[in-house]
C-alpha positions in Angstrom: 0.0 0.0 0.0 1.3 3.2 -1.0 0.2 5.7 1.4 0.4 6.3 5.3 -1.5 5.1 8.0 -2.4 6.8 11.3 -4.3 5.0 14.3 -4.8 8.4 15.8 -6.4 9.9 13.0 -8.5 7.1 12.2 -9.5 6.7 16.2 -11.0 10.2 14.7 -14.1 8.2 13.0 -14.9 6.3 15.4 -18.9 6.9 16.4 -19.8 8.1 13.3 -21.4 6.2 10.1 -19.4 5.6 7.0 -20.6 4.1 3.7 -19.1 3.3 0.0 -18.8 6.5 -1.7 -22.2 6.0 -4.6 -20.4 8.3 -7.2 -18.5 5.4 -7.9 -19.4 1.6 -9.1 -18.4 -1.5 -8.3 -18.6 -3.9 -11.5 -17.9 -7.9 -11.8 -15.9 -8.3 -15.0 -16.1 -12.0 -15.2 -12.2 -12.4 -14.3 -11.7 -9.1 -12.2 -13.6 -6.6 -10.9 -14.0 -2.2 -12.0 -14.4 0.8 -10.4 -16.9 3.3 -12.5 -17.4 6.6 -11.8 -21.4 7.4 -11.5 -22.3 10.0 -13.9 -24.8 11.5 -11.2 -22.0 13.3 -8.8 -23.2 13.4 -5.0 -19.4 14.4 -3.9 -17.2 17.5 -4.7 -14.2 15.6 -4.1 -14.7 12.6 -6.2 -12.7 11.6 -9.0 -14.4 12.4 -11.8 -14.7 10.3 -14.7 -12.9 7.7 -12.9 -12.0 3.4 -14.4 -9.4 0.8 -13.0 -9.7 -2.4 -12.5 -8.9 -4.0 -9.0 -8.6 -7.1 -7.3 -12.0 -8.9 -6.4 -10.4 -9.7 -2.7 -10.2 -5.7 -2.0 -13.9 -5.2 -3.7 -15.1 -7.3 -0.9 -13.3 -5.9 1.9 -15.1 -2.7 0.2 -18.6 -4.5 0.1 -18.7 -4.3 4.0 -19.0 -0.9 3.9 -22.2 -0.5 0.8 -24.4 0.2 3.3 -23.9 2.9 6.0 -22.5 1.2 9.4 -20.7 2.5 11.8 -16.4 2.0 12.1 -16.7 -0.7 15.0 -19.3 -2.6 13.3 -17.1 -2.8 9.9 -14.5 -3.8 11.9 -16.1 -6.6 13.7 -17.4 -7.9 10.7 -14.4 -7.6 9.0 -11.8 -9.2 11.4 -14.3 -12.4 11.6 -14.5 -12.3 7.6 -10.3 -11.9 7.6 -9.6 -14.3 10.6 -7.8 -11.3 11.4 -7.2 -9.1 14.9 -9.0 -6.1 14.5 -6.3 -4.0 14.9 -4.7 -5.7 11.5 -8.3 -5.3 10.1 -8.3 -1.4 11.0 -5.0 -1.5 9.4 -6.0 -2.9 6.0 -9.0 -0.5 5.6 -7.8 2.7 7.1 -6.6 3.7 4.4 -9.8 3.9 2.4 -11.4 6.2 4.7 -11.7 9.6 3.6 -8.9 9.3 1.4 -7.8 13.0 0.0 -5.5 11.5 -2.6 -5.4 8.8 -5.1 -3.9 5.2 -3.8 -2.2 2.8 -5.2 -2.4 -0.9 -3.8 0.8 -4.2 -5.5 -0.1 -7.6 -5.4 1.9 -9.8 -7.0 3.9 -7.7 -9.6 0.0 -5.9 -10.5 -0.5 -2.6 -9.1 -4.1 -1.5 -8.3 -5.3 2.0 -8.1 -8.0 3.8 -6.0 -9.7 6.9 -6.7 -10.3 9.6 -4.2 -12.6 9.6 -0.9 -13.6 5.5 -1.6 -15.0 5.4 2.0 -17.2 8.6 3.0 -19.1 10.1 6.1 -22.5 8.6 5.7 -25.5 11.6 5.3 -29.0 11.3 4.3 -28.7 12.9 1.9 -26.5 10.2 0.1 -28.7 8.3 -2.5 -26.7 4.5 -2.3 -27.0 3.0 -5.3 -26.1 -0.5 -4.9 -25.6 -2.7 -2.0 -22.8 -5.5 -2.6 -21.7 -8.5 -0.8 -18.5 -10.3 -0.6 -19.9 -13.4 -2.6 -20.5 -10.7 -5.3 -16.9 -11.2 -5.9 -16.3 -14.9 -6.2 -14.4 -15.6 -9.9 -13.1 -18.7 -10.7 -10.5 -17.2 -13.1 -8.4 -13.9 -12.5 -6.9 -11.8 -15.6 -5.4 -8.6 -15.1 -3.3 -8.5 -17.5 -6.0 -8.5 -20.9 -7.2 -4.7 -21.5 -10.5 -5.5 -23.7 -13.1 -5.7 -21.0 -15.0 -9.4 -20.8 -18.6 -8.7 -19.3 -19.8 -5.4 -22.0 -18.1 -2.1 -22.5 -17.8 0.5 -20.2 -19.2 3.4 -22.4 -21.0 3.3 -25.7 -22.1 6.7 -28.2 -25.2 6.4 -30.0 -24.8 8.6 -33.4 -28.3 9.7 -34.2 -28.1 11.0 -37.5 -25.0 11.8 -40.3 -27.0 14.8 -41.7 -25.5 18.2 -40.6 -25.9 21.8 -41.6 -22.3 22.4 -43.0 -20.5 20.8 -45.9 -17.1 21.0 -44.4 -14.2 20.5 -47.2 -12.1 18.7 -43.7 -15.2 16.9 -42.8 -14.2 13.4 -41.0 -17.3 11.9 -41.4 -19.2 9.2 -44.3 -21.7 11.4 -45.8 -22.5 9.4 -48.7 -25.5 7.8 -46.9 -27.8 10.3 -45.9 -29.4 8.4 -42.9 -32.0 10.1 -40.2 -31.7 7.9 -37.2 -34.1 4.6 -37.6 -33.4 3.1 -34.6 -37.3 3.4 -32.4 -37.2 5.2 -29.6 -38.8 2.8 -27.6 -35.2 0.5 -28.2 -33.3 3.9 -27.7 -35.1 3.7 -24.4 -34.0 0.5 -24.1 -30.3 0.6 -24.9 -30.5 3.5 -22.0 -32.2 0.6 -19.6 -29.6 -1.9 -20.6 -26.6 0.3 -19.9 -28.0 1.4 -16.4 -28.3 -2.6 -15.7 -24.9 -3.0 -16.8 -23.8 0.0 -15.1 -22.1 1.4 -18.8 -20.6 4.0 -17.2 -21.1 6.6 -20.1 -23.5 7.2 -22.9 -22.4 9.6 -25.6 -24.3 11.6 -27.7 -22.9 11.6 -31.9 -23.9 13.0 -35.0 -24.0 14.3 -38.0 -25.8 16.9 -35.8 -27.6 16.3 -32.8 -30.2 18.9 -33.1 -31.5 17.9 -36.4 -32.6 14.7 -34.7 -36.4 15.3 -33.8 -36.4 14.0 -30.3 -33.2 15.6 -29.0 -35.3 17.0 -26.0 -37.3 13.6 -25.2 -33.4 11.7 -24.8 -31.8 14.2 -23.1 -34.9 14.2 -20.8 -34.6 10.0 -20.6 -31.0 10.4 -20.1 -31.2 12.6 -17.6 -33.5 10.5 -15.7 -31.6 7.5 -16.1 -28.2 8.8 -14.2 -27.0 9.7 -17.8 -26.9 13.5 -17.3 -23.3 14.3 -18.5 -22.9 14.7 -22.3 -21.2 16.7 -25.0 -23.2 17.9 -26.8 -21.4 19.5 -30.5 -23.3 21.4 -32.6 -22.6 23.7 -35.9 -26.4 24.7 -36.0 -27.9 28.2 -35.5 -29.7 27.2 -31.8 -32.9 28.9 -31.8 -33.7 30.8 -28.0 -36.5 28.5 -27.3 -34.3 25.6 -27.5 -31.4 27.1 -25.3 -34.1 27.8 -22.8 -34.9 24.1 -23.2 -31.1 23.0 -22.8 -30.9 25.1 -19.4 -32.7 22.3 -17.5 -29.7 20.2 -18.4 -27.0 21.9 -16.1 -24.4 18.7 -16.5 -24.2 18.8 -20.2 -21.1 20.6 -22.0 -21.3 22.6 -25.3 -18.9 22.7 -27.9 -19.9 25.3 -30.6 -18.1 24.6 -33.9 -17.3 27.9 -34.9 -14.0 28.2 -37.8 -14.5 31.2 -39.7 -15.8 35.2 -39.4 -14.6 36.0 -43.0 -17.6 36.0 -45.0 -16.2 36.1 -48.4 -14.3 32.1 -47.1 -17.4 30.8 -45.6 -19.4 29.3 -48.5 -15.6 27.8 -50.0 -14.8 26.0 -46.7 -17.9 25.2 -45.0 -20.4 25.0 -48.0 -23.3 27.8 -46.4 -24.0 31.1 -46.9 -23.0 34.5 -45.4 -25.9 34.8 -42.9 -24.6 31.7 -41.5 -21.7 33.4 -39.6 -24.3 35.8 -38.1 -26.6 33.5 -37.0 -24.1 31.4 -35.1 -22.6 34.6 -33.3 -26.3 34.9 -32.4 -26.6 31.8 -30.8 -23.4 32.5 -28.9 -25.1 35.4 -27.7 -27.9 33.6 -26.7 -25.7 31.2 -24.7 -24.1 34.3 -23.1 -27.5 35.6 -22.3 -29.1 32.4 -20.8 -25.4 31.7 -18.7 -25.0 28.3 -20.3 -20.9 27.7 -20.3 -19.9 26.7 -23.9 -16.3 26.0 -26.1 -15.7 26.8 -29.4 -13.3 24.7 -31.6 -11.8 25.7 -34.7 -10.4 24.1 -37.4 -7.7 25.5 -39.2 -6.7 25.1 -42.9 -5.0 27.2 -45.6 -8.8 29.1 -45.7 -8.8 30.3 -42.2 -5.2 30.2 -40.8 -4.0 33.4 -41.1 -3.0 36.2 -38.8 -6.1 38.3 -40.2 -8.7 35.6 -39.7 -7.1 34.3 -36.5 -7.5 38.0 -35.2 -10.9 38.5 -36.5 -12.2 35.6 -34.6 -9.9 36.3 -31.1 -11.3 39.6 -31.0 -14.9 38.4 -31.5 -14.5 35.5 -29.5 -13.3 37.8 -26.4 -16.2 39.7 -26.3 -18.4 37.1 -25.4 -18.6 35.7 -21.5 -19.7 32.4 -21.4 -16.6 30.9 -23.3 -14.4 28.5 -21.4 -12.0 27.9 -23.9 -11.3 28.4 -28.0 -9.8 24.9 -29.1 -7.8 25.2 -32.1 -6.9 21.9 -34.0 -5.1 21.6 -37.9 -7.5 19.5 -39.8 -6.5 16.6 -40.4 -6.8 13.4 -43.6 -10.3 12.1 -43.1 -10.9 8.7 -44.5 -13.9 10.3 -47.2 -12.3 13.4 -48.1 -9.4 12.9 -49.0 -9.5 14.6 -52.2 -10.8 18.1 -50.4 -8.0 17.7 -48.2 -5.3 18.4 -50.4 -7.1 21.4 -51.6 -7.6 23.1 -47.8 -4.5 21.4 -45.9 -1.5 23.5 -44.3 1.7 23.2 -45.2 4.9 23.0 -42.0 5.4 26.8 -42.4 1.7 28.2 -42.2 1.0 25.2 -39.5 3.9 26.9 -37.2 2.7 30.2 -37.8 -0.1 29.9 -37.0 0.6 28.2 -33.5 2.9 31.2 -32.5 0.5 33.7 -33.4 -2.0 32.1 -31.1 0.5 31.6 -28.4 1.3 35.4 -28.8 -2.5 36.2 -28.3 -2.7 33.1 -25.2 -0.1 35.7 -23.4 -2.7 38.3 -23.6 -4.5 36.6 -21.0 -7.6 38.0 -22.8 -8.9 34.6 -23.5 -7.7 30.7 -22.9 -6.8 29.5 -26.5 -6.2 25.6 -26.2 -4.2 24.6 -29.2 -4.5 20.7 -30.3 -1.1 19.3 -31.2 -2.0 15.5 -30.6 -1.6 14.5 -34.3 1.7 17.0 -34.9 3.2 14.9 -31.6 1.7 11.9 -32.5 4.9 10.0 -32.5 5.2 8.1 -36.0 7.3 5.3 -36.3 8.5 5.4 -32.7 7.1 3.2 -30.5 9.5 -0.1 -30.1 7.8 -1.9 -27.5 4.8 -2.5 -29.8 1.0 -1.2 -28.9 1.6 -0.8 -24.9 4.4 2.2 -25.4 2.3 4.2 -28.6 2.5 7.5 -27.3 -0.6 9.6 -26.6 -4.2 8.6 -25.3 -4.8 4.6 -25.7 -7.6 3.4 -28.0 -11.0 2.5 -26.6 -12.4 1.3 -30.1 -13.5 -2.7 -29.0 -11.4 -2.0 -25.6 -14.2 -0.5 -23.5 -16.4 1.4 -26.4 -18.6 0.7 -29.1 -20.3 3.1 -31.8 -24.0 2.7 -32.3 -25.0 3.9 -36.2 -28.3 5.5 -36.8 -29.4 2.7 -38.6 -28.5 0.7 -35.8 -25.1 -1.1 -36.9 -22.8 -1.2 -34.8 -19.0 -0.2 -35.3 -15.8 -0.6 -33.1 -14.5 3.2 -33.9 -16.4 6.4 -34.3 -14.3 6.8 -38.0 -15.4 4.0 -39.6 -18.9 4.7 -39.8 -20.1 1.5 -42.9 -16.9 0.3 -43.7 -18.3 -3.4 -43.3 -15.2 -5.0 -42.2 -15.3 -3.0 -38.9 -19.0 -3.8 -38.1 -19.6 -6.2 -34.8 -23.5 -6.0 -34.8 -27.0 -4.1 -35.1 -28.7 -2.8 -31.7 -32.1 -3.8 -33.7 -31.0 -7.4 -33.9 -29.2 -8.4 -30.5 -28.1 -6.5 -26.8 -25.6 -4.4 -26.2 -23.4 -7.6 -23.6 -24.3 -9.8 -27.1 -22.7 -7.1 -29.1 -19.7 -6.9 -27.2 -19.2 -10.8 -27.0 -20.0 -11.9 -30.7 -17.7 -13.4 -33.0 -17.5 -10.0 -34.8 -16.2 -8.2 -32.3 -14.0 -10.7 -30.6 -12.0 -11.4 -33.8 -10.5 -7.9 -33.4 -8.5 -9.4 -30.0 -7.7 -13.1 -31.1 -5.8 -12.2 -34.1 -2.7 -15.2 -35.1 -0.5 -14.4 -38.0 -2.6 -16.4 -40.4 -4.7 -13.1 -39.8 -1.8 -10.8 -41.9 -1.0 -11.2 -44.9 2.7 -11.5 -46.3 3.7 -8.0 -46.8 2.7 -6.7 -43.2 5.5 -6.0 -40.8 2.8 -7.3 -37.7 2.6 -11.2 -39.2 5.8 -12.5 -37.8 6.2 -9.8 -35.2 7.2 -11.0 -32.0 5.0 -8.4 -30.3 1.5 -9.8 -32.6 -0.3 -11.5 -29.3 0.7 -8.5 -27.1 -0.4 -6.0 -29.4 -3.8 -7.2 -30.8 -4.8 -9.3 -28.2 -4.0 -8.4 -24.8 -3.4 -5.0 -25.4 -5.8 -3.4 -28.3 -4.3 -0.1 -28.6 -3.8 0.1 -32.4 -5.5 3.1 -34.4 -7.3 1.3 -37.0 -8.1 5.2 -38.8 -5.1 6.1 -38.7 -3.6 3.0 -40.7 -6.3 3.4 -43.0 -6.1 6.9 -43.8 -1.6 6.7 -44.5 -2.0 2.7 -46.1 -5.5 2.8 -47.3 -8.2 0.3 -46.9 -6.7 -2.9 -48.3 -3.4 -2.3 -46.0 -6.2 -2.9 -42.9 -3.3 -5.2 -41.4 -0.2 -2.6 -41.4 0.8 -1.8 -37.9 -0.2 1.1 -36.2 2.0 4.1 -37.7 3.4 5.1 -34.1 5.0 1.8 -34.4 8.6 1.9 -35.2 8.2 -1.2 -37.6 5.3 0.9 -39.8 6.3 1.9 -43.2 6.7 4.7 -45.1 2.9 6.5 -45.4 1.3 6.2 -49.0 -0.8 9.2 -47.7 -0.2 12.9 -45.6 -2.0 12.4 -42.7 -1.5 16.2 -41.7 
């Protein structure tokens, strides 16, 4: 146990009642067990947005403490459970108590981590979600090692519809079909039951754009209800006032407000709308000022909009209004259906690096936070030489702990490839989410052999092939499909130092 232990301090809770902290979730993954954070936050001090996976011996010590009970009580139960003194029983749990910083437990070469304040002051007010009992964490197999989750995923985004309001030249998304969502809502309804029983700790919100679905309000609404109350919601569509005032029941949800261009003359060239487009969307920041609903706007820079002019135009606008958190700058990037607008609109080094010093010059004016995306400049190509576990950069949830609902109810393993039939593990319409996750569709992305490759792919007589595919999925499928196209599928992972040389730009 990393941390430090006190008798003193914890002769301190003694008297009073303590319980499981509910903003967090204690889930049987077949071989292990997880700790979810709840979306519906009862504590300050919790940590937010929080996953591990832990040993199901500590989850039981844990379960004595699901229902509010007082330090003595725990103990006593806990010493008989342990065949342990309770002095060595206070020992084991202090730690848990109240805990202001993150711990970190080893067993066995495996370290398990803990989020903050695990074991709280019990108050009335606390709604308890669950009540668990040691036997709830019986397995008769233990992994800890395999990073695809066993039981279902642990968050799942439901793209409602691939229409939008812009015809964006660095658009990532398939627009070919033009597909309103055709899932019922009665089985959206249900997807939003079966998560809650699962206890899927986050459902996402996609598009296309969200507003143009019909029943925006009734989901947020069920959502809501269902412990499902955090969301992103991003939107390049003129809000009207009577649906802001709508969104202000929804104080959990977080706006991002596509917003790339104030020049008029460039609008119609990049994003395919007309001039009273740009005025209607500063009206609907307005409107968000107006109605104190916090919002970001992210831009998207290319050679149309990258500029010192344009990048001043829109930092002076942008600082007027008081609501903004944060303008996000990204460079667009190859999208796998564009590619052909993308040689047209992308930056080259010099006008990339340019354009980040003149918005660091402006980020010193303290005027306004400007966050500037760099993840795909310091993406670390051809680097990585201890296969998928050391790529640089966030690790990839696609068939690891997420899966991507389409509208008309298909299910893919990553947000980017939309209908690209290869990727496709299921249809929501056809089968449940936990049959989803364990068909033969989806598990054949983690129990790849080299009869998978073909000749030509660096990965087929890799040494690192089990590691990398199987235990540990990290491996971008997008991005090998956008630098190798589609029939190179089986390249590695361009991070990887044994990738070749990219057929395509990917910046």
């Amino acid at each position: 146990m990393r941390g430090s232990y006190s008798q003193n301090n914890f002769r301190n809770y003694m008297g009073k009642k303590y319980v499981l902290n509910p903003d967090y979730n204690y889930k049987n993954d077949i071989k292990r067990t997880l700790i979810t954070y709840n979306s519906i936050n009862q504590c300050e001090t919790s940590s937010k947005g929080w996953f591990s996976i832990i040993h199901p011996i500590q989850a039981m010590l844990l379960s004595f403490f699901s229902t509010p009970t007082t330090l003595e009580q725990a103990l006593e139960n806990l010493s008989e459970f342990l065949d342990l003194s309770k002095l060595e029983a206070e020992k084991i749990i202090s730690p848990y108590i109240e805990n202001e910083e993150i711990i970190h437990t080893e067993y066995d070469g495996v370290v398990f981590s803990f989020p903050k304040k695990i074991i709280i002051e019990y108050s009335e007010k606390l709604k308890i979600n669950y009540e668990y009992k040691p036997e709830d964490f019986v397995f008769q197999e233990l992994d800890f090692e395999t990073q695809r989750l066993f039981h279902c995923p642990s968050s799942i985004t439901v793209m409602l519809t691939n229409q939008c309001v812009t015809n964006c030249l660095y658009c990532y998304a398939d627009r070919e079909k033009n597909i309103i969502c055709s899932i019922p809502f009665s089985r959206i309804k249900e997807i939003i039951s079966e998560s809650k029983k699962l206890r899927i700790k986050n459902i996402n919100l996609g598009g296309g754009e969200f507003f143009l679905y019909n029943r925006w309000y009734e989901l947020l609404c069920e959502l809501s209800n269902s412990g499902y109350d955090r969301n992103l919601i991003s939107t390049k569509i003129p809000i009207n006032e009577n649906d802001i005032k709508k969104l202000k029941q929804f104080p959990n949800l977080t706006f991002q407000i596509s917003f790339d261009l104030i020049t008029k003359e460039k609008i119609n060239q990049l994003l395919g709308v007309q001039k009273s487009y740009i005025d209607k969307m500063k009206h609907t920041l307005e409107l968000m000022d107006k109605y104190e609903l916090p919002y970001h706007v992210i831009s998207v820079l290319t050679n149309l909009n990258s500029g010192k002019e344009e990048l001043s135009e829109m930092y002076n606008y942008l600082s007027t209004l008081k609501r903004i958190k944060e303008w996000q700058v990204r460079i667009a990037y190859r999208s796998l259906y564009t590619s052909n607008e993308f040689e047209k609109i992308k930056l080259d080094k010099q006008s990339r690096d340019d354009a980040f010093i003149y918005l660091d010059e402006l980020n010193k004016l303290n005027t306004l936070k400007i966050g500037i995306d760099k993840s795909y400049i310091n993406r670390g190509f051809f680097t990585a030489e201890q296969g998928s576990k050391s790529f640089p950069g966030a690790s990839c949830s696609a068939n690891r702990s997420h899966i991507y609902i389409l509208p008309d109810g298909n299910v893919t393993i990553c947000e980017q490839m939309y209908w690209k039939n290869k990727f496709i593990i299921g249809n929501i319409l056809e089968n449940s989410i936990e049959e989803i996750w364990n068909s033969p569709a989806a598990l054949k992305w983690v129990n790849f052999t080299k009869d998978d490759f073909r000749d030509e792919s660096p990965c087929k007589n890799c040494e690192l092939l089990d590691e990398c595919y199987n235990k540990y999925p990290n491996k971008c499928w997008a991005d090998v499909l956008k630098v190798y196209g589609d029939e190179n599928w089986d390249y590695p992972d361009p991070r990887c130092k044994k990738a070749p040389a990219f057929i395509n730009p990917i910046i």
